[in-house]
Gaussian input, Z-matrix of N, CA and C with variables (Angstrom, degrees):
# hf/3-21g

backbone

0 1
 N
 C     1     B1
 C     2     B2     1     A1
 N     3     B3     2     A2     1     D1
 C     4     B4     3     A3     2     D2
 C     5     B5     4     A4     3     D3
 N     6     B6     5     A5     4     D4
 C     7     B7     6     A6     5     D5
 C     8     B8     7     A7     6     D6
 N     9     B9     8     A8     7     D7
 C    10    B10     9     A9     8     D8
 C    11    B11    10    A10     9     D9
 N    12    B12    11    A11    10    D10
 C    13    B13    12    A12    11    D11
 C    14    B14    13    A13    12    D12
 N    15    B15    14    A14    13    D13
 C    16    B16    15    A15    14    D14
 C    17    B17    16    A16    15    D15
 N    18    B18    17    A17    16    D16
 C    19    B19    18    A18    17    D17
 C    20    B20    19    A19    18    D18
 N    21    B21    20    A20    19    D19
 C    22    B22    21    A21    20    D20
 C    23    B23    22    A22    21    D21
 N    24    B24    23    A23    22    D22
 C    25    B25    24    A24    23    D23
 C    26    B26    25    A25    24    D24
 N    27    B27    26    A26    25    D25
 C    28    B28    27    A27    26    D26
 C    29    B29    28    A28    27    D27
 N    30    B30    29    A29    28    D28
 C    31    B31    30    A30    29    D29
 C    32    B32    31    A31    30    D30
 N    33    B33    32    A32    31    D31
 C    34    B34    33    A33    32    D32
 C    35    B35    34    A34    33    D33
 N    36    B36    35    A35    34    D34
 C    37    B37    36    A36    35    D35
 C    38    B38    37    A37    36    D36
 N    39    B39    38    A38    37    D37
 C    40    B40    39    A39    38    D38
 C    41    B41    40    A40    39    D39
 N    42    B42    41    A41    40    D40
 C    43    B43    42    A42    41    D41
 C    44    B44    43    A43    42    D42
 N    45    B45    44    A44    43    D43
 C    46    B46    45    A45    44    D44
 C    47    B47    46    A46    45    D45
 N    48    B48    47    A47    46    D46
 C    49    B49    48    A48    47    D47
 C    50    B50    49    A49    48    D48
 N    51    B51    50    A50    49    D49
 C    52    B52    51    A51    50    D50
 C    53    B53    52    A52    51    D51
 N    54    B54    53    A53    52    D52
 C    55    B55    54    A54    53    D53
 C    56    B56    55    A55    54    D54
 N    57    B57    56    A56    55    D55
 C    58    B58    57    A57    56    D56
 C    59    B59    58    A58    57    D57
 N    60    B60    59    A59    58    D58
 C    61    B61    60    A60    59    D59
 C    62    B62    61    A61    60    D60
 N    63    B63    62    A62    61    D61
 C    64    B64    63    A63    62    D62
 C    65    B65    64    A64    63    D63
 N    66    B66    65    A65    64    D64
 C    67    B67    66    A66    65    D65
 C    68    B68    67    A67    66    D66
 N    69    B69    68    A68    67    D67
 C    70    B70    69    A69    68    D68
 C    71    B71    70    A70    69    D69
 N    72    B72    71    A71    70    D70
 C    73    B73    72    A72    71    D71
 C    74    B74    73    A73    72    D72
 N    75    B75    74    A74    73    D73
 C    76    B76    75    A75    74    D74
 C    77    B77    76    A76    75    D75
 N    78    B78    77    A77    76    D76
 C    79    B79    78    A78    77    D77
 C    80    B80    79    A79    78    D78
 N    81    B81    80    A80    79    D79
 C    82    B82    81    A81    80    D80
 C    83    B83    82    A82    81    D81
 N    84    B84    83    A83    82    D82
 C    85    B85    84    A84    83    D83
 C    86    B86    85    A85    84    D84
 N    87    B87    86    A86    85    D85
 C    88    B88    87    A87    86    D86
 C    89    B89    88    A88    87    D87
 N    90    B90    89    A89    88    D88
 C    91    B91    90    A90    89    D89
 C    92    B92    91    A91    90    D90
 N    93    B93    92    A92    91    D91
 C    94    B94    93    A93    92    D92
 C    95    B95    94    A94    93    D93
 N    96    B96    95    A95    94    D94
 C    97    B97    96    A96    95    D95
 C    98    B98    97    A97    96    D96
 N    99    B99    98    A98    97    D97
 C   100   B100    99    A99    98    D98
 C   101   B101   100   A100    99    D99
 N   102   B102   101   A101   100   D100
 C   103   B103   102   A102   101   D101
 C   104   B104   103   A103   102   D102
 N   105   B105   104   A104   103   D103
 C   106   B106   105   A105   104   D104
 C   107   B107   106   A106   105   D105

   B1=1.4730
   B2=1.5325
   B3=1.2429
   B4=1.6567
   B5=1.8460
   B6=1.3379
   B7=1.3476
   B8=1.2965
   B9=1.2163
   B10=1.4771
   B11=1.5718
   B12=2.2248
   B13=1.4067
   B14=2.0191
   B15=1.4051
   B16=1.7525
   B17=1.3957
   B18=1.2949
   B19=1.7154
   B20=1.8367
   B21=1.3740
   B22=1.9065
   B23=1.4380
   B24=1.6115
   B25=1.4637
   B26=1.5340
   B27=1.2159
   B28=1.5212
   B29=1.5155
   B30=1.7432
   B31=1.6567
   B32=1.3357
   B33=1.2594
   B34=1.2395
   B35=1.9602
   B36=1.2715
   B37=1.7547
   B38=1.3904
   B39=1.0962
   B40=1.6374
   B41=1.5195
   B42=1.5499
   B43=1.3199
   B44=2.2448
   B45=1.2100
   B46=1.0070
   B47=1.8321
   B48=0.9662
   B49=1.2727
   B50=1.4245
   B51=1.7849
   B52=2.0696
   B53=1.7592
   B54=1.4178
   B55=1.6403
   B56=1.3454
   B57=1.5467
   B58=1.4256
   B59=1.1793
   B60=1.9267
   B61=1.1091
   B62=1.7947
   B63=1.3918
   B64=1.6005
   B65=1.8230
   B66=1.3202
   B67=1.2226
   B68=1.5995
   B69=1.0324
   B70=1.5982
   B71=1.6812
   B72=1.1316
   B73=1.5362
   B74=1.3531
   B75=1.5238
   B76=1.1566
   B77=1.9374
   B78=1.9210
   B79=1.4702
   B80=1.7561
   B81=1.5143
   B82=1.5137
   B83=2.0943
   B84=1.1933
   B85=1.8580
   B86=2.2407
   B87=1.5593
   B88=1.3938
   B89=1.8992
   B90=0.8967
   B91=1.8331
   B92=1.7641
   B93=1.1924
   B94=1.6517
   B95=1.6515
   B96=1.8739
   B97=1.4294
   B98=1.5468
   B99=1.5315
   B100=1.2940
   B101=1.7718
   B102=1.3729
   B103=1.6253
   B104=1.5509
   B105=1.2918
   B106=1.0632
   B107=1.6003
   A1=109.65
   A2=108.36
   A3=99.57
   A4=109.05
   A5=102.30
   A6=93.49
   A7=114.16
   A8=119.81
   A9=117.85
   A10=120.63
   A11=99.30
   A12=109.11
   A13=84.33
   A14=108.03
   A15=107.50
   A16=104.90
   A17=117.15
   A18=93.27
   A19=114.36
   A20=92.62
   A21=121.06
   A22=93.55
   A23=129.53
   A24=131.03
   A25=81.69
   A26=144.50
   A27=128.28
   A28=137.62
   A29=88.06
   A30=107.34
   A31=99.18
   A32=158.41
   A33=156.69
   A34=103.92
   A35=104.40
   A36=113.85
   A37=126.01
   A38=87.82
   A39=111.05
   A40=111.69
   A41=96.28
   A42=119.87
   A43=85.08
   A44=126.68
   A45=107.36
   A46=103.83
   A47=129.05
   A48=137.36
   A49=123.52
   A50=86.38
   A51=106.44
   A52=103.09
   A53=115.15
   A54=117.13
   A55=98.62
   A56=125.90
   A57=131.50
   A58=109.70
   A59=104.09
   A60=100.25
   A61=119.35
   A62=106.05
   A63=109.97
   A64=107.89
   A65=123.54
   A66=99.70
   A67=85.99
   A68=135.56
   A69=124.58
   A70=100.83
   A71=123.70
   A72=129.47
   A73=115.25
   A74=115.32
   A75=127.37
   A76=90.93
   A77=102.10
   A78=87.62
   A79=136.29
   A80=108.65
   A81=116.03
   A82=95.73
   A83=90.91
   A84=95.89
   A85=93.60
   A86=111.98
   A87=93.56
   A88=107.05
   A89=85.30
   A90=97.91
   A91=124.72
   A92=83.62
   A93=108.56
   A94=97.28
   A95=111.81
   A96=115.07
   A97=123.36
   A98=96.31
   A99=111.60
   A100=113.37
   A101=117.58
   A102=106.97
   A103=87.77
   A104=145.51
   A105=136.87
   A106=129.44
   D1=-35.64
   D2=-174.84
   D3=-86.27
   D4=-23.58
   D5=173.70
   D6=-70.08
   D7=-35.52
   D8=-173.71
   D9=-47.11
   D10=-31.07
   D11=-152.99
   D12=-92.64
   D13=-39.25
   D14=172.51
   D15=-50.78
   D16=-39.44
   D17=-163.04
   D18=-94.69
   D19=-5.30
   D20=175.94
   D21=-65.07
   D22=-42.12
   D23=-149.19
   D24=-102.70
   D25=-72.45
   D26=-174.06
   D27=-33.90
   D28=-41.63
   D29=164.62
   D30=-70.27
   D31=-59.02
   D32=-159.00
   D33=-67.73
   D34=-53.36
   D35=150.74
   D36=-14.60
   D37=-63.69
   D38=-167.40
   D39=-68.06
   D40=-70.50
   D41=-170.03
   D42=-47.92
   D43=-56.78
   D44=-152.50
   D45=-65.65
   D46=-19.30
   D47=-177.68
   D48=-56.21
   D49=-53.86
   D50=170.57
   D51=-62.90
   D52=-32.61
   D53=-148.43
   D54=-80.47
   D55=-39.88
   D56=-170.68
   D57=-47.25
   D58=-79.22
   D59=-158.82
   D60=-76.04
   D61=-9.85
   D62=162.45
   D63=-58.56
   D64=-40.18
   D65=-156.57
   D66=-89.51
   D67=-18.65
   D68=-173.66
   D69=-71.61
   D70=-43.71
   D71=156.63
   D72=-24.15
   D73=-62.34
   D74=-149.66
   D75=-81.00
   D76=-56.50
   D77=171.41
   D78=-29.09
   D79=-48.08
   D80=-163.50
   D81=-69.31
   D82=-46.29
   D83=-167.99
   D84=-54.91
   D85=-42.90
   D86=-176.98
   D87=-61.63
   D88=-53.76
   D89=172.44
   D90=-26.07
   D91=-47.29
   D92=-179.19
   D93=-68.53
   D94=-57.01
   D95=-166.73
   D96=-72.49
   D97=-12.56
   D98=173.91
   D99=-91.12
   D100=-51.60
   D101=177.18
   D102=-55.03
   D103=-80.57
   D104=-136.69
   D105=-50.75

């Protein structure tokens, strides 16, 4: 049970790590498609 909730919080870790700088990525490219 507790591993489930340790390895629930790493995946949640992680995932937030990949998610940032993808969505700040993704922000500038709308940014770009929008001034343009």
């Amino acid at each position: 049970c507790i591993t489930r909730v340790v390895l629930k919080m790493i995946g949640e870790h992680f995932n937030s790590i990949i998610l940032i700088p993808f969505l700040n990525e993704f922000n500038k490219i709308l940014r770009f498609i929008i001034n343009y």
